[in-house]
C-alpha positions as a printed NumPy array, in Angstrom:
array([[  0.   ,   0.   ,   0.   ],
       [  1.17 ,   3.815,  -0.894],
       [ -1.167,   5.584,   0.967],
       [  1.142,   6.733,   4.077],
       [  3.178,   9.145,   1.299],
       [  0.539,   9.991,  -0.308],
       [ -1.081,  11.067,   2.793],
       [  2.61 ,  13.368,   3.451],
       [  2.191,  14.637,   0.074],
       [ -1.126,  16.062,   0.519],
       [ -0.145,  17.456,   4.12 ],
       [  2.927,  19.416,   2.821],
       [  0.955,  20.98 ,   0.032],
       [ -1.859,  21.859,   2.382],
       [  0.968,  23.775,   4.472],
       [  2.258,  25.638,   1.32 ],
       [ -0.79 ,  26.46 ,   0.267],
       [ -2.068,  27.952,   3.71 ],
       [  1.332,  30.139,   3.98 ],
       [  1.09 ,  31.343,   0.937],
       [ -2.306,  32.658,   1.826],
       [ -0.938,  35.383,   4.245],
       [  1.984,  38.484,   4.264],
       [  3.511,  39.745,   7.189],
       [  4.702,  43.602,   6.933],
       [  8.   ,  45.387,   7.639],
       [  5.77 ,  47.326,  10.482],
       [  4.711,  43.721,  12.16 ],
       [  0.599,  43.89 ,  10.275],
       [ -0.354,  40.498,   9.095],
       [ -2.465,  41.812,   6.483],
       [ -3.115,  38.771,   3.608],
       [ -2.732,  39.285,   0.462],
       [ -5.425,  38.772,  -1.942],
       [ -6.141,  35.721,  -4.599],
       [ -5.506,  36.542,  -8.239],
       [ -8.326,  36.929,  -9.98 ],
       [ -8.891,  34.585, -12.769],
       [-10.591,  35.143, -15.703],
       [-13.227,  33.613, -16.89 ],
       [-12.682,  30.426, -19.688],
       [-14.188,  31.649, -22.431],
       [-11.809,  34.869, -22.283],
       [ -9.223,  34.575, -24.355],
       [ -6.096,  35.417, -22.768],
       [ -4.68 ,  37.257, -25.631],
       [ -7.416,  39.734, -25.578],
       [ -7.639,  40.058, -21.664],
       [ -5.388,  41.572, -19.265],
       [ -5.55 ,  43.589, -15.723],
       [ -4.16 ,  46.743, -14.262],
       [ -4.316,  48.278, -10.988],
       [ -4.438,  51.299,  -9.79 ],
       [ -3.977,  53.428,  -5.979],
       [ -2.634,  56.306,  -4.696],
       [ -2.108,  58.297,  -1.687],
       [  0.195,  56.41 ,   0.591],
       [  1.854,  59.163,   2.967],
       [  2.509,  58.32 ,   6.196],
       [ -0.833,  58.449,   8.72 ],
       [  0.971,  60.638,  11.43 ],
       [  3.358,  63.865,  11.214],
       [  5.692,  62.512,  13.386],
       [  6.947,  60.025,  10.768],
       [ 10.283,  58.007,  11.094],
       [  9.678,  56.57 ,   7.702],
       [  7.205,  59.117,   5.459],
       [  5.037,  56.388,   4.373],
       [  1.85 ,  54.489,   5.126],
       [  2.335,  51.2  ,   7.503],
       [ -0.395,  49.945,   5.113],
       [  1.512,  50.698,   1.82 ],
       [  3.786,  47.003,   2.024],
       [  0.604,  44.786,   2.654],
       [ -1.245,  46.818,   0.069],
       [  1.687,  46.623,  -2.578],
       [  2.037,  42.805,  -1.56 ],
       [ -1.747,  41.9  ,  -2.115],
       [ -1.419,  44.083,  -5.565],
       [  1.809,  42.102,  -6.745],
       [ -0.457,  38.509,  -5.51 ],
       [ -3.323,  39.665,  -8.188],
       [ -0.546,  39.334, -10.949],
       [ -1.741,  42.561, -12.843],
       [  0.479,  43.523, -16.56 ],
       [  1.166,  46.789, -14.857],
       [  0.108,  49.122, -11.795],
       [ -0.723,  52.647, -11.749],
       [ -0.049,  55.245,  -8.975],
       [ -1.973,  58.408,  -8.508],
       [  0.803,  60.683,  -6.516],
       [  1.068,  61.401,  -2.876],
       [  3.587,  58.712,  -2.372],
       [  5.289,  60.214,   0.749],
       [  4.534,  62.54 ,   3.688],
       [  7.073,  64.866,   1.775],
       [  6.921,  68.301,   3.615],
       [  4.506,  68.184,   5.789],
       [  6.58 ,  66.425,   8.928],
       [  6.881,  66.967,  11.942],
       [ 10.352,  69.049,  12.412],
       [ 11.255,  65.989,  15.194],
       [ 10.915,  63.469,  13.102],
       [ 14.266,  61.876,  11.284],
       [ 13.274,  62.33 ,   7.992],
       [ 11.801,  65.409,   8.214],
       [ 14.272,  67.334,   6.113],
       [ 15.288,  63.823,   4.008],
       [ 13.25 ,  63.793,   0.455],
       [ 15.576,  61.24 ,  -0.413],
       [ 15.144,  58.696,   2.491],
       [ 11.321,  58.837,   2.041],
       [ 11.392,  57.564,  -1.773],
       [ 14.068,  54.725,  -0.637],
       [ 11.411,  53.777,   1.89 ],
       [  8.466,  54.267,  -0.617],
       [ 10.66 ,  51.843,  -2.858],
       [ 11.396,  49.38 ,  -0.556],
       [  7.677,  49.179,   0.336],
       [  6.541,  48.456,  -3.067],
       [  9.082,  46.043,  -4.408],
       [  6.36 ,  42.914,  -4.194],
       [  5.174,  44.905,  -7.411],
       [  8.467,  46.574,  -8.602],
       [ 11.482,  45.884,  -7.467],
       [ 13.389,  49.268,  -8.208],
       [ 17.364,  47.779,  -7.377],
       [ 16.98 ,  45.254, -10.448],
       [ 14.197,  46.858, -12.263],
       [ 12.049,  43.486, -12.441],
       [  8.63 ,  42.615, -11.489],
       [  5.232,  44.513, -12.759],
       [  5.873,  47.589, -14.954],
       [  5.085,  50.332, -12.011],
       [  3.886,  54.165, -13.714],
       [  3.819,  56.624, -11.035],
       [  3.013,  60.391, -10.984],
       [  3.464,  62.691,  -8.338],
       [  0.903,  64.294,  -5.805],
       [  0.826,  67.695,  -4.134],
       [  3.029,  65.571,  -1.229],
       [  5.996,  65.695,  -3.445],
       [  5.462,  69.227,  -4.783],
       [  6.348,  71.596,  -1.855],
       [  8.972,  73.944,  -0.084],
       [ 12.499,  72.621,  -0.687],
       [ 13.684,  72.542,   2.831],
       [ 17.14 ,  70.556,   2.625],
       [ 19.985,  70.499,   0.024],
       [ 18.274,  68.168,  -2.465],
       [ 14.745,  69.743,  -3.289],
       [ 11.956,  67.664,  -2.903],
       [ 11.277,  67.452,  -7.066],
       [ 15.224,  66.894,  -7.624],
       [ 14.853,  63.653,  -5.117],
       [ 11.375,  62.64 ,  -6.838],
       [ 13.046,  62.839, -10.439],
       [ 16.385,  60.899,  -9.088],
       [ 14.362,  57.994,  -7.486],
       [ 11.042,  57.142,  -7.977],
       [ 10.679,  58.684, -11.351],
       [ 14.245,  57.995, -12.838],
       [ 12.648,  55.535, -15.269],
       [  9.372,  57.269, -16.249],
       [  8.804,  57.558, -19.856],
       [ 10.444,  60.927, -20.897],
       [  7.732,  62.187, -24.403],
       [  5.892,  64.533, -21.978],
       [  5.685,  68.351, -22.771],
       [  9.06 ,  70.585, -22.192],
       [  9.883,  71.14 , -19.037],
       [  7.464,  68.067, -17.955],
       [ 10.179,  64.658, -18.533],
       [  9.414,  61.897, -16.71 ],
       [  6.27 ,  64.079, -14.665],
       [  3.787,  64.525, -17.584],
       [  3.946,  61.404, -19.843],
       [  2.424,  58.829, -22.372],
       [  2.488,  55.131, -23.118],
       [  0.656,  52.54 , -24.909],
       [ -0.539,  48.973, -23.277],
       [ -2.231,  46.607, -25.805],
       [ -5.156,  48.225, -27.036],
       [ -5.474,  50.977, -24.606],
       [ -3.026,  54.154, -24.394],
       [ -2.373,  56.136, -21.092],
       [ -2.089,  59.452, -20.205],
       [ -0.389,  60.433, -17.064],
       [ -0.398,  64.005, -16.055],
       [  1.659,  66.286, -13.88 ],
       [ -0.658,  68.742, -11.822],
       [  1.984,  70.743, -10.226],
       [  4.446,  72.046, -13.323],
       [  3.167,  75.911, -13.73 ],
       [  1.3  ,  75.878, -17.098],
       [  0.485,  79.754, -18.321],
       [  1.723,  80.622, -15.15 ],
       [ -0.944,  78.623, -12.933],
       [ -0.366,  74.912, -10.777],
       [ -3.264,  72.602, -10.81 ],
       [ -3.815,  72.572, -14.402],
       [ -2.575,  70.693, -17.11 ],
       [ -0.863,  71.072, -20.492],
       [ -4.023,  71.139, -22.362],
       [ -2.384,  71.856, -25.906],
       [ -0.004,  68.639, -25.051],
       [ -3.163,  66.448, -23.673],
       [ -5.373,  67.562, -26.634],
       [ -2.37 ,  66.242, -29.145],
       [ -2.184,  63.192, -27.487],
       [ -5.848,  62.598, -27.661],
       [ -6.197,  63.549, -31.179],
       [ -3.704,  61.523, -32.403],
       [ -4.586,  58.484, -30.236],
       [ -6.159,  55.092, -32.066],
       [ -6.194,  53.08 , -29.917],
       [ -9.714,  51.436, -28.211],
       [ -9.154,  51.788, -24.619],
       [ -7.947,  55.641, -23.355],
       [ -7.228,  55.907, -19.806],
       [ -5.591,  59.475, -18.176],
       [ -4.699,  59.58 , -14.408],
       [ -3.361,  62.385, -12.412],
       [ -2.978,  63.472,  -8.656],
       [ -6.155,  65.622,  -7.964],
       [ -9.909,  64.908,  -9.521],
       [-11.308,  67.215, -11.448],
       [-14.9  ,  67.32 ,  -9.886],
       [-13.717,  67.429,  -5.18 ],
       [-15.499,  64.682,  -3.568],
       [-15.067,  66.313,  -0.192],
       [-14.828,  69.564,   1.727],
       [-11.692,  69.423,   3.48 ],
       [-10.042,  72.564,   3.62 ],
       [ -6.279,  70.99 ,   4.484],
       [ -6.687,  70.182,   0.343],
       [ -7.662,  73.345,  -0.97 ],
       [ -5.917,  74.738,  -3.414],
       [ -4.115,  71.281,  -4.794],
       [ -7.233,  69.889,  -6.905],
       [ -7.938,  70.924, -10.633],
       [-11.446,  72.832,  -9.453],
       [ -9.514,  76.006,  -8.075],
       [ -9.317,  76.759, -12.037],
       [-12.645,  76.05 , -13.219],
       [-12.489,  77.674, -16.636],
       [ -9.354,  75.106, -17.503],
       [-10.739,  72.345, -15.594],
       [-13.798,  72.399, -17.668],
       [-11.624,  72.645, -20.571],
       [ -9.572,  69.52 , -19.896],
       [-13.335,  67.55 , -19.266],
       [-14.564,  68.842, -22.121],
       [-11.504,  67.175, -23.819],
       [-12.032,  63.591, -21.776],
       [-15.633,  63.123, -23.146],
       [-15.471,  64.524, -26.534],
       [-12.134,  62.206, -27.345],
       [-14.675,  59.293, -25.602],
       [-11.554,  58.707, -22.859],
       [-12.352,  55.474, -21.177],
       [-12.349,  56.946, -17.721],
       [ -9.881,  59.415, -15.405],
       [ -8.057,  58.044, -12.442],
       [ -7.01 ,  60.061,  -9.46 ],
       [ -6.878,  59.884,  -5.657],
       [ -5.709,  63.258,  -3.161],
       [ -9.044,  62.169,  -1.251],
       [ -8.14 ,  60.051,   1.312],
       [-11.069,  57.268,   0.379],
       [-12.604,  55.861,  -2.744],
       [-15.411,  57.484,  -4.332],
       [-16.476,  56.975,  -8.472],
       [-19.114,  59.333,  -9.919],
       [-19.417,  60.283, -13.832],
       [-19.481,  64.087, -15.652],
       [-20.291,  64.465, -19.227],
       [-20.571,  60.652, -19.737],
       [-16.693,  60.245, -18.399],
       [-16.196,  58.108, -15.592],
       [-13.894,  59.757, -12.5  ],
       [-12.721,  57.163, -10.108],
       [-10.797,  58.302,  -6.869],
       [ -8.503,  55.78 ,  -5.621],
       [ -6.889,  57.673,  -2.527],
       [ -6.971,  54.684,   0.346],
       [ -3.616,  53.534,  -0.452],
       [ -2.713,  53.868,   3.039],
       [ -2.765,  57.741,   4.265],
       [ -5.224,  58.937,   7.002],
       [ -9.167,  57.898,   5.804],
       [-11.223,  60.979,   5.39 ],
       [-15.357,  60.604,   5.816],
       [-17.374,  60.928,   2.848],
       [-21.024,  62.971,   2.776],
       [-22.905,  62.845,  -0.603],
       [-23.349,  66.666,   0.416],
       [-20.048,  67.732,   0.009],
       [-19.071,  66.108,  -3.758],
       [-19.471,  68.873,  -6.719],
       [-22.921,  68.954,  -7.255],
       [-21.833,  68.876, -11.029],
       [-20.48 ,  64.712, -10.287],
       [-23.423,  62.362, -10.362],
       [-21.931,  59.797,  -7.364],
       [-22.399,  56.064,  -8.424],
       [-20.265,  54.704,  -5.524],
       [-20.858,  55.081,  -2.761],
       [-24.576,  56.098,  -2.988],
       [-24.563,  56.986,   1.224],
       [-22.599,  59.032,   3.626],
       [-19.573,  56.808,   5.181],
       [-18.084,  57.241,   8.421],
       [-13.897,  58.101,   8.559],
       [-14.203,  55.554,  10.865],
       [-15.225,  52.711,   8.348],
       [-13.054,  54.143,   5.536],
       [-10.747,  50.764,   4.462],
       [ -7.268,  51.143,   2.882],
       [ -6.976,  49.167,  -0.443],
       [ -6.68 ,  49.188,  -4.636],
       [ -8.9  ,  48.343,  -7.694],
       [ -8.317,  46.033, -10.433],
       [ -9.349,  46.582, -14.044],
       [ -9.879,  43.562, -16.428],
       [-10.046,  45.107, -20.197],
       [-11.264,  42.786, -22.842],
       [-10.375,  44.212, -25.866],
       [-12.374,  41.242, -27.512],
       [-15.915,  42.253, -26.073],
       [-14.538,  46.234, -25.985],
       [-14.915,  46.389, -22.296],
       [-13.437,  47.157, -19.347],
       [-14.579,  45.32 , -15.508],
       [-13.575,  47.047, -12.102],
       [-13.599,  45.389,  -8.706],
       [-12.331,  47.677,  -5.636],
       [ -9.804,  45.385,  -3.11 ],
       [-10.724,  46.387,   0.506],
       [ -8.846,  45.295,   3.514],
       [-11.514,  44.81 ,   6.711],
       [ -9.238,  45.846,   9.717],
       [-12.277,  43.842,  12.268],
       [-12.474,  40.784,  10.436],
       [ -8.311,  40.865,   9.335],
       [ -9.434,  40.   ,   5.54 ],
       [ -9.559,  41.435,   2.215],
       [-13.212,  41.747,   0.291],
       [-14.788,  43.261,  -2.382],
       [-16.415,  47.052,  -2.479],
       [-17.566,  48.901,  -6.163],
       [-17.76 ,  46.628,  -9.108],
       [-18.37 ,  48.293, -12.474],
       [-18.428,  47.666, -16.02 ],
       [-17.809,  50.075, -18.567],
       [-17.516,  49.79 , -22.876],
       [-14.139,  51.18 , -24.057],
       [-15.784,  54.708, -24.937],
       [-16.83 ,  55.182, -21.59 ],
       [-20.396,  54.178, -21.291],
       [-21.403,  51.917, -18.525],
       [-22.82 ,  48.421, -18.944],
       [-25.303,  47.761, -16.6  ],
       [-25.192,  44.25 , -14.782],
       [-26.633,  42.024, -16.022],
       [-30.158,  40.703, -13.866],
       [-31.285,  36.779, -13.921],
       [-34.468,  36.522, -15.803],
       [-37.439,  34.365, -15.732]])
């Protein structure tokens, strides 16, 4: 009889499989990582592939020894476990300049992105430039007083960004940038470079060229700040795109009538999707920084909320991602938001939604009969 090894056998992969099942931080959390999603067999994996996307991952106190979220390794470990073809990052990466003066690194831009890069190499491992193709812009965080030797852009531009793609507009390398995936092009977009003499805008004449001449199916743009606030907060006035209506409206205006696909962002600490002029806005901020309460009452009145429909609590705001599945096949594009549940010490699901490669969402489909 072989049934004592074969019992082993089935032991030790039972073991493998449970460890696998769990991540334990730099900071001590034992947050687990989430299962890849699989698609579904009668994709064809040619024609489908994922992306993810967060943002906002500055430290959740002022007195900061590191400049970063505790949060940001078990997120960027549970992102690297979905086995996406590539990650976006909306900007705020590091506490930057706003630091306590006691803290070590209050003064050192540079330490902060070696920590921010040591944090994320589950997806991107910056040393030997392997793992998941990582596209980051910057965030208000990293746009600020230079208060030591090495300003705070000069550090961004020598770490973090040292490999960004470099077609953006002059004076914009490696901030304001372009690249194609498959059959979908993004546009990433510096907030912060003066343009006509005014921050929290964007090169329109660049973004309008790169629209124009785009042919690809899918069209996705991302950048630090949405262009419709989803909250009140004071602390982040005067960083988002609304302080200049007349060009905000401008740049929208551009997004639905070149059908983009949908706009990325974060700056809000929480995650909150709404649509203007038929173009999706999705605010990915919970990558790890302080959670912020969101009222209905507070979001542009101009934004027509799809997610979430009622007022949440700061107090029930959950760090995590999203994941986007485009099927260039069918011409569509599925989200599901990643949630970590700090009471139950598990990941879940929070928004899923469904949207055809010009923008227009597909609603679910209902059982009949």
């Amino acid at each position: 009889m072989q049934l004592r090894p074969l019992l082993i056998l089935m032991v030790l992969v039972t073991v493998v499989l449970i460890a696998g099942c769990a991540n334990l931080s730099p900071s001590g959390q034992n947050i687990p990582v989430v299962s890849p999603a699989t698609p579904a067999p009668s994709q064809s994996a040619n024609s489908t592939w994922t992306f993810v996307v967060f943002g906002d991952s500055r430290d959740i106190t002022k007195n900061t020894t590191t400049g970063i979220s505790p949060y940001l390794y078990p997120i960027a470990a549970a992102i690297a476990n979905e086995s996406p073809d590539l990650v976006i990052y909306n900007g705020d990466l590091i506490s930057g300049w706003i630091i306590s003066e006691t803290s070590p690194v209050a003064t050192d831009y540079p330490a902060q992105f070696r920590n921010w890069m040591k944090a994320v190499a589950p997806i991107h491992n910056y040393t030997t430039g392997s793992g998941i193709p990582l596209h980051v812009i910057r965030g208000n965080h990293e746009d600020g007083p230079n208060q030591t030797v090495i300003p705070l852009l000069d550090a961004y531009l020598a770490s973090v960004a040292k490999d960004m793609p470099q077609n953006g507009p002059t004076g914009e390398k490696r901030l304001t940038y372009s690249f194609t995936w498959k059959g979908a092009k993004f546009i990433g977009l510096d907030e912060y470079t003066p343009h006509n003499g005014l921050k929290e805008t964007v090169d329109q004449g660049w973004v309008d060229k790169e629209l124009t001449n785009n042919t690809r199916p899918f069209t996705f743009v991302f950048g630090h700040a949405p262009a419709y606030p989803v909250d009140d907060d004071l602390d982040d006035k005067g960083y988002d795109l609304s302080v200049r209506p007349a060009e905000r409206d401008m740049f929208w205006t551009s997004l639905a009538n070149h059908h983009v696909t949908a706009y990325f962002s974060g700056h809000a600490h929480m995650y909150v999707r709404g649509v203007v002029q038929g173009v999706q806005q999705v605010v990915s901020g919970n990558g790890g920084a302080v959670g912020k309460a969101f009222n209905t009452a507070e979001a542009d009145p101009t934004l027509t909320i799809e997610y979430p429909l009622s007022n949440v609590p700061a107090l029930e705001r959950k760090v995590g991602y999203f994941v986007v599945t485009v099927d260039e096949h069918a011409g569509t594009m599925s989200s599901v938001q990643k949630v970590y549940d700090y009471v139950n010490g598990t990941w879940t699901t929070g928004d899923r939604f469904v949207l055809s490669n010009s923008g227009q969402v597909i609603p679910p489909k209902t059982n009949q009969g």
